[in-house]
BAMARLUM-78793 format. One record per residue (C-alpha): x negated, y negated, z; residue number from 1. Coordinates in nm, 2 decimals. Example, Ala and Ser with C-alpha at 12.3 -4.5 7.8 and 13.67 -1.06 7.14 Angstrom:
<nodes>
<c1->-1.23&c2->0.45&c3->0.78&k->1>
<c1->-1.37&c2->0.11&c3->0.71&k->2>
</nodes>
This chain:
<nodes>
<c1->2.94&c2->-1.96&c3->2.57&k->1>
<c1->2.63&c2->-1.73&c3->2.47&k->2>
<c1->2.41&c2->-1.55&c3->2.72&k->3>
<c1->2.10&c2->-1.78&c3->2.86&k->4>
<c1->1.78&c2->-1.74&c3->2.63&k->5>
<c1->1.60&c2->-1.57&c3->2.84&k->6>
<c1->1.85&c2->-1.22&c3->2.84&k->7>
<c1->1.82&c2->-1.27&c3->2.46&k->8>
<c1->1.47&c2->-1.25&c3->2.42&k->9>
<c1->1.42&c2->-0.98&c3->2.70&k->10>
<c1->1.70&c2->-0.74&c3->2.62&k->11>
<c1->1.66&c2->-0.44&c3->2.41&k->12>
<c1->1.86&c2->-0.13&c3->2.33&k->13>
<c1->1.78&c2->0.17&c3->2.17&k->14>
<c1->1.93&c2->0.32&c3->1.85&k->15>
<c1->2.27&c2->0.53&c3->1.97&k->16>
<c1->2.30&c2->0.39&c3->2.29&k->17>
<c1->2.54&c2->0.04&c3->2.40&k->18>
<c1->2.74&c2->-0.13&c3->2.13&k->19>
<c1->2.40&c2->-0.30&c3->1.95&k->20>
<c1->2.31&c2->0.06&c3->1.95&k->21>
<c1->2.57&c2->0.22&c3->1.81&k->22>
<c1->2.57&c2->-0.07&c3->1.53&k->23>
<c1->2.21&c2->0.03&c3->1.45&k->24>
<c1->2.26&c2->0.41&c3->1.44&k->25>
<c1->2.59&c2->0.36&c3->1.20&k->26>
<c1->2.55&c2->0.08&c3->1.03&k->27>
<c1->2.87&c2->-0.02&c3->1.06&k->28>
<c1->2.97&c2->-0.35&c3->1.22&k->29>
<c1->3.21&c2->-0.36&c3->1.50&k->30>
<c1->3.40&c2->-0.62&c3->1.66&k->31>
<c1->3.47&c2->-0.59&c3->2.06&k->32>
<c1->3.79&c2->-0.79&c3->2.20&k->33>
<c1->3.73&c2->-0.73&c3->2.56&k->34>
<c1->3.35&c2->-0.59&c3->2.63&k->35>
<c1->3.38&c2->-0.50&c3->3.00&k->36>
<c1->3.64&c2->-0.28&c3->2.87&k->37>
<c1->3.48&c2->-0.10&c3->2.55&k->38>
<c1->3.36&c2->0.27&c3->2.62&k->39>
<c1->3.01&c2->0.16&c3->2.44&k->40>
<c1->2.96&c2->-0.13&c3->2.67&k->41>
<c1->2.64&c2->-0.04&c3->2.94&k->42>
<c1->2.65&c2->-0.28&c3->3.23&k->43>
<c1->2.28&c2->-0.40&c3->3.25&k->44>
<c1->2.10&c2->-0.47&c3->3.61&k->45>
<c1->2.26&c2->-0.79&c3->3.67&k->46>
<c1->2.56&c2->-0.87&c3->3.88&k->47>
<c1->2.77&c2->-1.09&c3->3.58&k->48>
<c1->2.79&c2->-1.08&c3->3.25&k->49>
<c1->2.94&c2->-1.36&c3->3.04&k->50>
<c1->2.99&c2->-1.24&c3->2.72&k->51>
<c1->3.41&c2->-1.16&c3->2.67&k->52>
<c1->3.44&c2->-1.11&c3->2.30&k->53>
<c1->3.15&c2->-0.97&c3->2.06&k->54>
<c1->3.11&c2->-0.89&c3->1.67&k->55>
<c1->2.83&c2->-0.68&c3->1.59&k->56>
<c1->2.73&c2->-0.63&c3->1.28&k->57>
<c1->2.41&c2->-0.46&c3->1.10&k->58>
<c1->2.08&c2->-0.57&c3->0.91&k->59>
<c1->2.09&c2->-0.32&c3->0.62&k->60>
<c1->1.82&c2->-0.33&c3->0.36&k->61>
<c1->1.95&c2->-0.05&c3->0.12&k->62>
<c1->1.97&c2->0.27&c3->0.29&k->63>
<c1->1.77&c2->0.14&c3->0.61&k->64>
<c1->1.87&c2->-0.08&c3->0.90&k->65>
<c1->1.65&c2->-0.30&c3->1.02&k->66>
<c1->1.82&c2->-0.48&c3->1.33&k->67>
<c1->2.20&c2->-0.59&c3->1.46&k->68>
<c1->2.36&c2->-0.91&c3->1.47&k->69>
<c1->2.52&c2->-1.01&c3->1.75&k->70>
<c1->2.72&c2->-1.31&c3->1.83&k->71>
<c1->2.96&c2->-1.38&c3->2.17&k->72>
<c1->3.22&c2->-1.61&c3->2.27&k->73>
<c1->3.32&c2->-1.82&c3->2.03&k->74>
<c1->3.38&c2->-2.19&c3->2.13&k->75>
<c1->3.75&c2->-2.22&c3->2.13&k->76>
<c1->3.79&c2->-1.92&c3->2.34&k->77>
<c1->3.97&c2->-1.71&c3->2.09&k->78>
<c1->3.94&c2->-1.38&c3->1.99&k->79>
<c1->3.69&c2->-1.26&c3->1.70&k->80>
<c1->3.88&c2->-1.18&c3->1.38&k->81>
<c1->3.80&c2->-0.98&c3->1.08&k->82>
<c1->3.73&c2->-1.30&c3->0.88&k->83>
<c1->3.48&c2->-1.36&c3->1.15&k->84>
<c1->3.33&c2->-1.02&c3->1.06&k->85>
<c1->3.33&c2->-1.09&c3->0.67&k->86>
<c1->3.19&c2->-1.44&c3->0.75&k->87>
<c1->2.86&c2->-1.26&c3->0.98&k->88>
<c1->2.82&c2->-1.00&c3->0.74&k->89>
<c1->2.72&c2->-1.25&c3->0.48&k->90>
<c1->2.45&c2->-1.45&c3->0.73&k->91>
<c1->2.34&c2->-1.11&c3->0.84&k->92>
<c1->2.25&c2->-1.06&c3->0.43&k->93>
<c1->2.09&c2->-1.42&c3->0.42&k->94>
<c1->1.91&c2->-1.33&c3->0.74&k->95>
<c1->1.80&c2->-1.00&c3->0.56&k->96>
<c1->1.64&c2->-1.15&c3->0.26&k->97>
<c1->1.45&c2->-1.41&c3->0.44&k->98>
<c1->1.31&c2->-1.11&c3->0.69&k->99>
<c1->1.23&c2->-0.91&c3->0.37&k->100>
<c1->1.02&c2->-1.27&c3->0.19&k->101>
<c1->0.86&c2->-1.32&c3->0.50&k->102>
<c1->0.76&c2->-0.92&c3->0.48&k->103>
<c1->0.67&c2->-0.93&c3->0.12&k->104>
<c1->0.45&c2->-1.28&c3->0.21&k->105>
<c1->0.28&c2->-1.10&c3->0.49&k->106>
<c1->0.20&c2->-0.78&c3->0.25&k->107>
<c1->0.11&c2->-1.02&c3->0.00&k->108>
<c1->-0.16&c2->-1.22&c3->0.17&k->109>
<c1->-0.27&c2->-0.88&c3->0.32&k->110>
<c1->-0.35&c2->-0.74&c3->-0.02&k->111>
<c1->-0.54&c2->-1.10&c3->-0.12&k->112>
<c1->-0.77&c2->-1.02&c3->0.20&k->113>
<c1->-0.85&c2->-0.69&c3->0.08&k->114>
<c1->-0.84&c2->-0.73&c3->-0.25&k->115>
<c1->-1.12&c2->-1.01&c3->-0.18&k->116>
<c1->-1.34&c2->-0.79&c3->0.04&k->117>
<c1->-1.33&c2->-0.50&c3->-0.19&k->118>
<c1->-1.45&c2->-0.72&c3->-0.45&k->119>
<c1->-1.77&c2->-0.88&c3->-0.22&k->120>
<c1->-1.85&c2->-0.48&c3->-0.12&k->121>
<c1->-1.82&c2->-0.40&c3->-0.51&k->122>
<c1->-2.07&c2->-0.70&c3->-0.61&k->123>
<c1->-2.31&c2->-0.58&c3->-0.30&k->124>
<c1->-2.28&c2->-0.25&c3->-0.41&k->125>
<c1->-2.37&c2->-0.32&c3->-0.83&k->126>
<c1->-2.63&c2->-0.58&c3->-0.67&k->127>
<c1->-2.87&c2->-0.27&c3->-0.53&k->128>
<c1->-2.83&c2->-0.03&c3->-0.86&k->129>
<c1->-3.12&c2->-0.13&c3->-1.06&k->130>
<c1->-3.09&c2->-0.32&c3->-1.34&k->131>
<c1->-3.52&c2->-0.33&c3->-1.48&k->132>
<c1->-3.63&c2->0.02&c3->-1.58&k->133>
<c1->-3.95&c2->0.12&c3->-1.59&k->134>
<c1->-4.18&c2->0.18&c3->-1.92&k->135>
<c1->-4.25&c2->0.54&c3->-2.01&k->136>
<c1->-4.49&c2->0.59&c3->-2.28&k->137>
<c1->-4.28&c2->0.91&c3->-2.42&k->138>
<c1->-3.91&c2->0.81&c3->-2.24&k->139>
<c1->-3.60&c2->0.55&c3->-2.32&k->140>
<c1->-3.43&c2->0.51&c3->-1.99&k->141>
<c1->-3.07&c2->0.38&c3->-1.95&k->142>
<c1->-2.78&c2->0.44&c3->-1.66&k->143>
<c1->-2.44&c2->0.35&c3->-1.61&k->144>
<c1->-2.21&c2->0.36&c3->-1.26&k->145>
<c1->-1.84&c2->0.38&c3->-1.38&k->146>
<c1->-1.66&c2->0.38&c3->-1.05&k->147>
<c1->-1.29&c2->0.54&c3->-1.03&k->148>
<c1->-1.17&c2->0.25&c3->-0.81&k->149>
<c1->-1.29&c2->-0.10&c3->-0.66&k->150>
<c1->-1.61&c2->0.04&c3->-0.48&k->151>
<c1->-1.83&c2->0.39&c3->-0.59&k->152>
<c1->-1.90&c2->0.63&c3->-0.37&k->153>
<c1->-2.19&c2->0.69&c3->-0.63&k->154>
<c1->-2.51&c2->0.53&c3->-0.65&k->155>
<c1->-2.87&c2->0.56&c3->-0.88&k->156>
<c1->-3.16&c2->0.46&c3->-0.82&k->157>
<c1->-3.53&c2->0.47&c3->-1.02&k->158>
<c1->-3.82&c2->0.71&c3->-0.81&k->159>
<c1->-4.13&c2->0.76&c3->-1.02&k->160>
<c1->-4.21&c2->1.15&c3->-0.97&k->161>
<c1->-4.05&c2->1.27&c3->-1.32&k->162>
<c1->-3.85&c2->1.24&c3->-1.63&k->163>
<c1->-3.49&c2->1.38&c3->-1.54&k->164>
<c1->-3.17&c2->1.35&c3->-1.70&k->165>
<c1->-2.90&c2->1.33&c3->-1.42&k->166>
<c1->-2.53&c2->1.33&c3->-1.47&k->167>
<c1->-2.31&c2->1.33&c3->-1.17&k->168>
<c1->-1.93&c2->1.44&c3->-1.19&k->169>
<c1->-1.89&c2->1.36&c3->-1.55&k->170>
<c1->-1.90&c2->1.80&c3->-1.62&k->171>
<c1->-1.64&c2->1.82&c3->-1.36&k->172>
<c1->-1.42&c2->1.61&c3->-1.47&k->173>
<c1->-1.08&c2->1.83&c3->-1.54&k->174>
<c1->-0.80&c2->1.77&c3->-1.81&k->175>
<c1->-0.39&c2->1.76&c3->-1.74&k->176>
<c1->-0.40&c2->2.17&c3->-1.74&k->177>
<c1->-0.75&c2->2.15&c3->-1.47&k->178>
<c1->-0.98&c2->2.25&c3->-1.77&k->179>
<c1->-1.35&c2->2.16&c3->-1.69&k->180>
<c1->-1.53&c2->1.91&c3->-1.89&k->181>
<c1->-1.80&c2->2.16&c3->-1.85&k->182>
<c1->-2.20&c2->2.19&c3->-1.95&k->183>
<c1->-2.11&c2->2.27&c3->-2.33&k->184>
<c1->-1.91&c2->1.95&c3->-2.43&k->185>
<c1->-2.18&c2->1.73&c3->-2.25&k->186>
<c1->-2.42&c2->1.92&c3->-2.45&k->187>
<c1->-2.26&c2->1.89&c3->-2.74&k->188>
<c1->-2.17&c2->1.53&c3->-2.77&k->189>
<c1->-2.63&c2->1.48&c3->-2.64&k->190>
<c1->-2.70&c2->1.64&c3->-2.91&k->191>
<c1->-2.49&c2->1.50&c3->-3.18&k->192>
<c1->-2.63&c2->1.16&c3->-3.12&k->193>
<c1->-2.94&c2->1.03&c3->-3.18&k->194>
<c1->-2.96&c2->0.67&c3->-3.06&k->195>
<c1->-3.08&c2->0.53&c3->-2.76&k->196>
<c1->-2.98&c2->0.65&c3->-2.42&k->197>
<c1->-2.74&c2->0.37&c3->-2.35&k->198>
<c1->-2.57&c2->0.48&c3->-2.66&k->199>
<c1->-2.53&c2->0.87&c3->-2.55&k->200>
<c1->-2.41&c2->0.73&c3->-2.23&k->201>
<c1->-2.14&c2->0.54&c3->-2.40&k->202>
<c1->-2.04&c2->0.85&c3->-2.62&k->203>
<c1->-2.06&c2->1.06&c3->-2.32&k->204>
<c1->-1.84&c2->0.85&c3->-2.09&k->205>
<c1->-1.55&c2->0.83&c3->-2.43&k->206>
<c1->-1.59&c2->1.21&c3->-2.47&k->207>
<c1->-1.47&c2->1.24&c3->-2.13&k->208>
<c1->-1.19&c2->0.99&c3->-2.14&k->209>
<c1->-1.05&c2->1.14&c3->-2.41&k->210>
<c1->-1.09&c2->1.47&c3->-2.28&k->211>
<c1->-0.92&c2->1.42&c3->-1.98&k->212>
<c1->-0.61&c2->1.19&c3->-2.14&k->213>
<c1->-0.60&c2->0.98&c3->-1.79&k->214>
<c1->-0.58&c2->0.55&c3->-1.75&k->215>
<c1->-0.78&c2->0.61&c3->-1.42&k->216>
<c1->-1.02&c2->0.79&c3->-1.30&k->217>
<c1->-1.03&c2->1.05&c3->-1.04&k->218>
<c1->-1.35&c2->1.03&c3->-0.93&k->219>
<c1->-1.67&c2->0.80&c3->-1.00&k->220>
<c1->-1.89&c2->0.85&c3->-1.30&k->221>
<c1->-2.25&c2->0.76&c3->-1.27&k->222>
<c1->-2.51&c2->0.95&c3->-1.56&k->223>
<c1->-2.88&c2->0.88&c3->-1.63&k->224>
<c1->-3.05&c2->0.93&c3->-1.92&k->225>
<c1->-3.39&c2->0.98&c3->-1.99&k->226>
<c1->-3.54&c2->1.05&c3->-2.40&k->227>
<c1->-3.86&c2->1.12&c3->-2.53&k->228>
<c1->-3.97&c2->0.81&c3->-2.78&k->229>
</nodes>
């Protein structure tokens, strides 16, 4: 006879304390004869308690222990034996790997969701860089946003006051032994190219990714070129 559902889904125990407890905090099972009797068992605020015999026995993931298994009373009024204990210790596996799919499916559809919004914010975010330059009579003009991961913290944008070159982060960026990029590789790689901006961009951006020996970024990378026709 088990205990009515309502004491199942209302009692708790904390790690260390009561037989579930002590199952938890070892996670080790253990199998109870006569439970009024066991030194673990705590009485709870009610006058009677049905359960006789108990087997315990943990939910271990690896190292961790996730929850206890407990089952009461079997049917034919007997005792529970260490076969019993063998036989829960397999369903409390089973139960295990169907808690950690259901966890996996839940992280799962969690990372679709924001997965899926990073990309709308990252195709909002391209949509308001400009994409039209303006005509200079004496000035090629060309940009490129790199960002590091799904959405830039680094934007551009075309003011008409003057002809600048900008570069953001890109003579910061730091090898393996946190060597600067620095003003005179950036210099040096401007100089030694003389096609069109988009094209020192390009050059720029490789310098730097081979400079700094890395899959992924650290940081976003956004440069502006401007160059006398």
């Amino acid at each position: 006879m088990s205990e009515p559902i309502h004491v199942t889904e209302t009692f708790k125990a904390r790690v260390g304390e009561g037989i579930a407890g002590w199952v938890a905090h070892t996670g080790r099972p253990l199998l109870v004869d006569d439970v009024e009797k066991h030194p673990l068992f705590k009485r709870p605020s009610r006058k009677r308690y049905s359960t006789k015999s108990l087997l315990s026995v943990p939910l271990r993931l690896r190292n961790d222990v996730l929850g206890v298994l407990n089952v009461n009373n079997k049917t034919d009024a007997s005792m529970f034996a260490k076969a019993d204990e063998l036989l829960l210790s397999v369903v409390a596996n089973f139960v295990v790997i169907a808690l950690e799919k259901a966890r996996m499916r839940v992280i799962e559809r969690e990372k679709h969701r924001l997965d899926t919004a990073l990309r709308v914010a990252r195709e909002i975010q391209e949509s308001i860089l400009p994409t039209d330059f303006p005509s200079h009579p004496h000035f090629e003009l060309a940009a490129r946003n790199l960002p590091a991961h799904e959405v830039a913290g680094d934007f551009y944008d075309i003011i008409p006051l003057q002809d600048i070159l900008y570069t953001d982060r890109i003579t910061e960026s730091r090898s393996d032994d946190e060597t600067m990029y620095g003003d005179r590789r950036l210099i040096e790689v401007v100089e030694s190219c003389d096609g069109p901006p988009s094209e020192i961009i390009e050059r720029t951006l490789d310098s730097v990714r081979s400079f700094t020996k890395r899959e992924s970024q650290r940081d976003d990378l956004t440069m502006v070129v401007a160059k006398k026709a």
